[in-house]
VODODO-971563 format. One record per residue: z, x, y of N, C-alpha, C, O in turn; residue in three letters. Coordinates in steps of 0.05 Angstrom, whole numbers, plus 5000, padded with zeros to 4 digits. Layout:
ZXYZXYZXYZXYAla;...
This chain:
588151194373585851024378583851074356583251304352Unk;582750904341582250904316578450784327578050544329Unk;576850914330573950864348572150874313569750834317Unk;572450904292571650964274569250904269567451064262Unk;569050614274568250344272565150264288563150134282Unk;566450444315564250454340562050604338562450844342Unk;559450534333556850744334556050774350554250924343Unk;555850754376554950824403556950924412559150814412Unk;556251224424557551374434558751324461561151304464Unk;557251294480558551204509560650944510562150874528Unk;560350814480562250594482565350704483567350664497Unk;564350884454567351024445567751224458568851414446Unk;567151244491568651534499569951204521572251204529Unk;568451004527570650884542572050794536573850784553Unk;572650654509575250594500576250794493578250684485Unk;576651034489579051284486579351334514581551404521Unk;577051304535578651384559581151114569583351154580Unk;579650834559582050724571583750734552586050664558Unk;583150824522586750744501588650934528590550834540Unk;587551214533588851434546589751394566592051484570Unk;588551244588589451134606591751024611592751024634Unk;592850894589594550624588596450664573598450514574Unk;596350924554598751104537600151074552599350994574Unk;603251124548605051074567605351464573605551644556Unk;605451484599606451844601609252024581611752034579Unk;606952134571608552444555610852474574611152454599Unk;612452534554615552674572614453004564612853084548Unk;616153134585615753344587617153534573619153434564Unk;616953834564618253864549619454004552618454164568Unk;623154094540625554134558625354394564623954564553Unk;626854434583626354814591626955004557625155134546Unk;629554984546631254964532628955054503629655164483Unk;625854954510624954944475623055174488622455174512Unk;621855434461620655554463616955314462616655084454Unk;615455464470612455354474611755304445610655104436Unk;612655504432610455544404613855504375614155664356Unk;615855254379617355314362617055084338618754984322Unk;614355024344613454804316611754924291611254864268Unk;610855174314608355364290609655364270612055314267Unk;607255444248608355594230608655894229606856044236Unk;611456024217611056294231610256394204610356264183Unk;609256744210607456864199609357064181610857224192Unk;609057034151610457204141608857514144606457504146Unk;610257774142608757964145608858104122610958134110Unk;606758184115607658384088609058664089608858864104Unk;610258614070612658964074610859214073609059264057Unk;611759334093611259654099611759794073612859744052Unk;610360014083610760244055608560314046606660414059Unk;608760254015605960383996602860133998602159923987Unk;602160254010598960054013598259893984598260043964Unk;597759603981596159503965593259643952591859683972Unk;592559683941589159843931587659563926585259563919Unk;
């Protein structure tokens, strides 16, 4: 929903409440997928002799 446009605030929270309203419902998501497997993961830096 693209409100960019809209300068009055109470306007643009009711058109995002009804774009939201009227979205069609999120599917849910499968047992099967971890929560967090879109992150980006965290490289770690190698153990050993400390950086100075």
């Amino acid at each position: 929903m693209n409100t960019k446009n809209v300068t009055d605030k109470l306007e643009r929270k009711t058109l995002k409440r009804k774009a939201r309203a009227e979205a069609p419902a999120r599917k849910k998501r499968a047992s099967d997928v971890a929560r967090g497997s879109q992150k980006k993961k965290v490289q770690h830096m190698s153990k050993g002799q400390r950086k100075r």
